[in-house]
N, C-alpha and C positions, 0 to 999 in steps of 0.2 A: 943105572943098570938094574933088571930085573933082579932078584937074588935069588928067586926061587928056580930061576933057568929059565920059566915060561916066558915068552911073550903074549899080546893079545890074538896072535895072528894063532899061535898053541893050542890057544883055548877055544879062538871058534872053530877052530880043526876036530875038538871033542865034540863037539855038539854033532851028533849027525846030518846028514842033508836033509833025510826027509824032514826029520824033526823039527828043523828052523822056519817054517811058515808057522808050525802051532806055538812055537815059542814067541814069534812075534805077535800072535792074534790074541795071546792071552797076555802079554805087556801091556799092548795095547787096549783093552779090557780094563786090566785092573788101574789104569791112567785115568780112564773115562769116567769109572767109578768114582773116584778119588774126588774129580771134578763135580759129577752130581752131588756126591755128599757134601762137599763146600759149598755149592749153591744152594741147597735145602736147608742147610744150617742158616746161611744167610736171608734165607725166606723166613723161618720160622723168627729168627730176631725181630724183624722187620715186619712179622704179622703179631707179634708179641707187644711189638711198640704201639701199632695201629689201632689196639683193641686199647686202648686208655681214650676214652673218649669225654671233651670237654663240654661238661652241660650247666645249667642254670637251675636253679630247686625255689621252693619256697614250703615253706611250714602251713601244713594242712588244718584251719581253724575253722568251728562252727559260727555264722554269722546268722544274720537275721533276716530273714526271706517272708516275703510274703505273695503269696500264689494271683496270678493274674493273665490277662487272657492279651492279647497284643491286635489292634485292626488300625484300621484307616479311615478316615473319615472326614466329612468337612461341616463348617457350619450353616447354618438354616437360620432364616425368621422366626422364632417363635409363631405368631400369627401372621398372615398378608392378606391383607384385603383392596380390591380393586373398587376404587370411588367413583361413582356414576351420576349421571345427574338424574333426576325422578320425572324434568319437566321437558317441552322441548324450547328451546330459545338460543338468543344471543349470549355468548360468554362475554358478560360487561367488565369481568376482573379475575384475576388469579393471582389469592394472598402471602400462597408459598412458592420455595422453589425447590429441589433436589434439595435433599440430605436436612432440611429444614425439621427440627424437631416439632411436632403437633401434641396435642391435648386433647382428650374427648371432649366433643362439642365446640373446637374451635371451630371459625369460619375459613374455609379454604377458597372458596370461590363466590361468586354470584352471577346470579343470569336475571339478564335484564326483566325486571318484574311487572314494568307499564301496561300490560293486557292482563297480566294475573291481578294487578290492584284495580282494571276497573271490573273485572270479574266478580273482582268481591264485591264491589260498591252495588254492581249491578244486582248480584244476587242480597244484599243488605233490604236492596230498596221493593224485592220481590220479599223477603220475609218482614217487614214490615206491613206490608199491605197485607198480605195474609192473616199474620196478629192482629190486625183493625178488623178484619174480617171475621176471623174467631170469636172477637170481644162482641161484635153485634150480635152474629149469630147465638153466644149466648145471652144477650138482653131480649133477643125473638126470644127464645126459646124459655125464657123464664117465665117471658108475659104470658106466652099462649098455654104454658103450663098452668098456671092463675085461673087463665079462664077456660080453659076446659074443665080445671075442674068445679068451675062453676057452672057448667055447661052454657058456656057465655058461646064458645067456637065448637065446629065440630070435631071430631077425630080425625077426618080427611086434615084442617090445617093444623093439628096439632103432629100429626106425625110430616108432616110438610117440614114445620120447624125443628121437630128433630133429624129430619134428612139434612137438611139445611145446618145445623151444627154440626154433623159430622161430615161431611163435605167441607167443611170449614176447619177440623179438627184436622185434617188428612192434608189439604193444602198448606195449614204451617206447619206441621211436620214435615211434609217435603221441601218445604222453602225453609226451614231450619238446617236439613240435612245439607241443601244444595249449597247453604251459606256456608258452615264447616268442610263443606270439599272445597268451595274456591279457597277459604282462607288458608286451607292445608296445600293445595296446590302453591298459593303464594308464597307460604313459606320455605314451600321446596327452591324457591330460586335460590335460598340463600344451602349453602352446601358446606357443611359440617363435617370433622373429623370421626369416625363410629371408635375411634378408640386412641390413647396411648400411644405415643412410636415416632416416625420418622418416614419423611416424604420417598420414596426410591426412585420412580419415576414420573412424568408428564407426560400427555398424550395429547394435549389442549391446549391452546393458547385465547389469550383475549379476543374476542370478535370472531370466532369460530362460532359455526350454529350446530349447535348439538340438540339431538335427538335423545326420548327416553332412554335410558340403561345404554349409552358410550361413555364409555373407561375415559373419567379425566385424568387418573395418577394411584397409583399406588401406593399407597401404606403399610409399611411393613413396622411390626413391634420385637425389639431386638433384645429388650429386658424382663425377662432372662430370656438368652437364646437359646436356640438348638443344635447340638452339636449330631446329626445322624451317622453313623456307621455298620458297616457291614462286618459279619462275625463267621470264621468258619466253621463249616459243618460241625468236624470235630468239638470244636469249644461250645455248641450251644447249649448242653448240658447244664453247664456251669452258671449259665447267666439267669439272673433273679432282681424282679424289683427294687430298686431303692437301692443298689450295689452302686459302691466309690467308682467315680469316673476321673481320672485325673488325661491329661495330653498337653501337648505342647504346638506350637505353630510355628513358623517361619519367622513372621515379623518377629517374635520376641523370646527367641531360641533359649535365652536364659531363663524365662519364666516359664511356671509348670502351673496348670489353670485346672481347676476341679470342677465336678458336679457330681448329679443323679441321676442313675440308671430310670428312667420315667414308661418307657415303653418297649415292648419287644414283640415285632411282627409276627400273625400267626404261621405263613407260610414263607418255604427259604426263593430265592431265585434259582428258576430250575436250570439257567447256564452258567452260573457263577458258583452253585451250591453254596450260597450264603443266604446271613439271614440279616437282613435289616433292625436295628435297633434305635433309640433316641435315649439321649442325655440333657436333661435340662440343666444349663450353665448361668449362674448370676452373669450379668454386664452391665450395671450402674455405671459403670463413665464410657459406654460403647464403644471401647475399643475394639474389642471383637466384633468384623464386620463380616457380615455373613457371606458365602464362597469361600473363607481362609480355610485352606488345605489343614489337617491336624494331624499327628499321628497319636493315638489313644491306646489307654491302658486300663482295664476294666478287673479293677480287685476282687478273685471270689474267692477269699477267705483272708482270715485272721492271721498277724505276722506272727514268725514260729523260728526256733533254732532248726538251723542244716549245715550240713559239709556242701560248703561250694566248690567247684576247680574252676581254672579256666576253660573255657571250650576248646581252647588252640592247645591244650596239651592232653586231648583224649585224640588216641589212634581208634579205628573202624576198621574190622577184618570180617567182612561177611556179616553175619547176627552178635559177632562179639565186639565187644566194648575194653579196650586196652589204656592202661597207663603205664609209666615207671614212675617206682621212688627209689629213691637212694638210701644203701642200707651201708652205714662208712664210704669206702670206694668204692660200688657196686652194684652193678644195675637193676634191679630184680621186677621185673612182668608182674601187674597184677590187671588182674578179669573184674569190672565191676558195675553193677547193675544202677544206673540213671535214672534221676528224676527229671523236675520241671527245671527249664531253660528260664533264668532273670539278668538279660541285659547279654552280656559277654561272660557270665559265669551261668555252671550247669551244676545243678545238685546228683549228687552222689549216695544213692541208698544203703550200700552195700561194697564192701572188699578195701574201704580205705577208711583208718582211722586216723582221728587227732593227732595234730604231733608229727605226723609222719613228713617227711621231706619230697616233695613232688617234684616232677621233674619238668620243666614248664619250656623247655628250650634244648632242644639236640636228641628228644625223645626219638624222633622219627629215623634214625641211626643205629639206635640201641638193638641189640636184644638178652635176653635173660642172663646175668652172668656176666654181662660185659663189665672189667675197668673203667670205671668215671673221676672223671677230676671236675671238682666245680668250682665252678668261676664265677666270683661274686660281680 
């Protein structure tokens, strides 16, 4: 039983009629209310929790750098030369074969010599008669000398016989000459090494007739080799005679092979905007076989303390250059000016010291201020 008398039926009888639309739109209001502010509450928890973000650091230390230019390149013959023969004839032999190491002045081939040996014979037996020839003409010329001046002969046969030894003089000199071309021709059958190195190809086989100056094989000299590459624009500055060449190649991916900076092109390639360079490389056991692809590194300058980071934990906003470190729990932006790139670490000029804790993993989430939790 109510005690106060009222019922409910009492009480909305007080409320007037017009009044009870604005009474319900404002219940209904401050309900609504009620509700957004419990859900804003529960947003903000839940954007409170979000902002603890798990990242990775490592301790920012100066290491040892040494500045260097990066290209590509492959290797080269030292020297090549194309072996010809000097004569024309039969190829009687061929003493190498592909990849066959040579020596200067070995014998590599021969062409049949049988007209060049009786060439010689023939011209022998011409400068012989010539020298009999010489010999008399000065026995003439001695006697008629004798006696003209004893006016024994006249002048008309005294200058006879010196016609007559110089005519004489002149025929074995040509038949001397004529005899060192055939013997020098003979000798061209036999066909020699012009240097050092190693056979690449053949063009010739036995019993082919070759003509003067056709290619029987090439000769290439692989000790020390060449390593050529091209440099870009940007870096030609840097490069100087006699500068460390170190690169690596495919075949022997764990080995790292040096040389010397030896040459540098005076002009660049006008579609590639590169500049041609050469590296002379020792290869005393020829491994190094020319064509192997390289990839090269060309040191210009002396190794030096620097702050390195990694390149994967620098962010790029336009012209700025971004990191985070972690200062306790807490993310804090820093802006810093870069150097030279070695390998997968980038030098740092500016805006990061020693010591400091980098953020190397969950960077790209962060920003200034944020909760960090790290995770070893």
């Amino acid at each position: 039983m109510n005690t106060t008398g009222e019922t409910s039926l009492d009480s909305d009888r007080r409320v007037p009629a017009a009044v009870r639309p604005a009474y319900s739109f404002v219940l209904f209001f401050l309900v609504l209310a009620a509700a957004a502010c419990l859900s804003c509450t529960k947003k903000a928890e839940e954007e409170k929790t979000e902002k603890t973000v798990n990242v990775r650091t490592v301790t920012v230390a100066r290491e040892t750098v040494r500045p260097y230019i990066e290209a590509v390149g492959s290797l080269e013959p030292d020297k090549e030369v194309v072996v010809s023969s000097e004569v024309d004839g039969v190829i009687r032999e061929i003493l190498v074969d592909e990849g066959d190491r040579v020596s200067r002045g070995m014998v590599l081939a021969r062409v049949s010599d049988t007209d060049y040996l009786l060439g010689v014979r023939a011209a022998e037996a011409v400068w012989k008669q010539a020298r009999a020839n010489l010999e008399n003409a000065r026995t003439v010329f001695s006697r008629m000398e004798a006696l003209y001046q004893e006016k024994v002969v006249s002048k008309q046969e005294y200058d006879n016989a010196v016609t007559r030894l110089d005519v004489a003089g002149q025929d074995a000199d040509r038949a001397s000459a004529a005899l060192s071309l055939s013997r020098e021709r003979f000798a061209k059958t036999v066909i020699r090494s012009p240097m050092d190195g190693a056979v690449n190809t053949k063009t010739a086989t036995a019993g082919d007739f070759i003509g003067a100056g056709r290619p029987l094989m090439r000769v290439i000299s692989i000790d020390p080799a060449k390593l050529g590459f091209s440099v870009a624009e940007k870096d030609i500055g840097a490069l100087k005679s006699g500068q460390e060449v170190v690169f690596v190649v495919d075949p022997y991916p764990s080995r790292e092979f040096s040389g010397t900076l030896t040459t540098i092109y005076p002009s660049l390639d006008e579609r590639s905007r590169t500049l041609k360079a050469e590296a002379s490389v020792p290869n005393r056991t020829g491994e190094l076989k020319p064509g192997i692809f390289a990839r090269v590194r060309v040191y210009t300058g002396e190794p030096r303390q620097a702050i390195t980071i990694p390149i994967t934990s620098i962010l790029y906003e336009g012209t700025k250059t971004r990191i985070f470190v972690a200062e306790n729990d807490t993310a804090r932006e820093r802006v810093v000016s870069i150097g030279g790139k070695y390998g997968e670490m980038m030098e740092v000029l500016d805006g990061l010291q020693e010591k400091e804790r980098l953020v190397v993993v969950g960077q790209n989430t962060l920003t200034d201020g944020v909760k960090i939790r790290v995770v070893e």
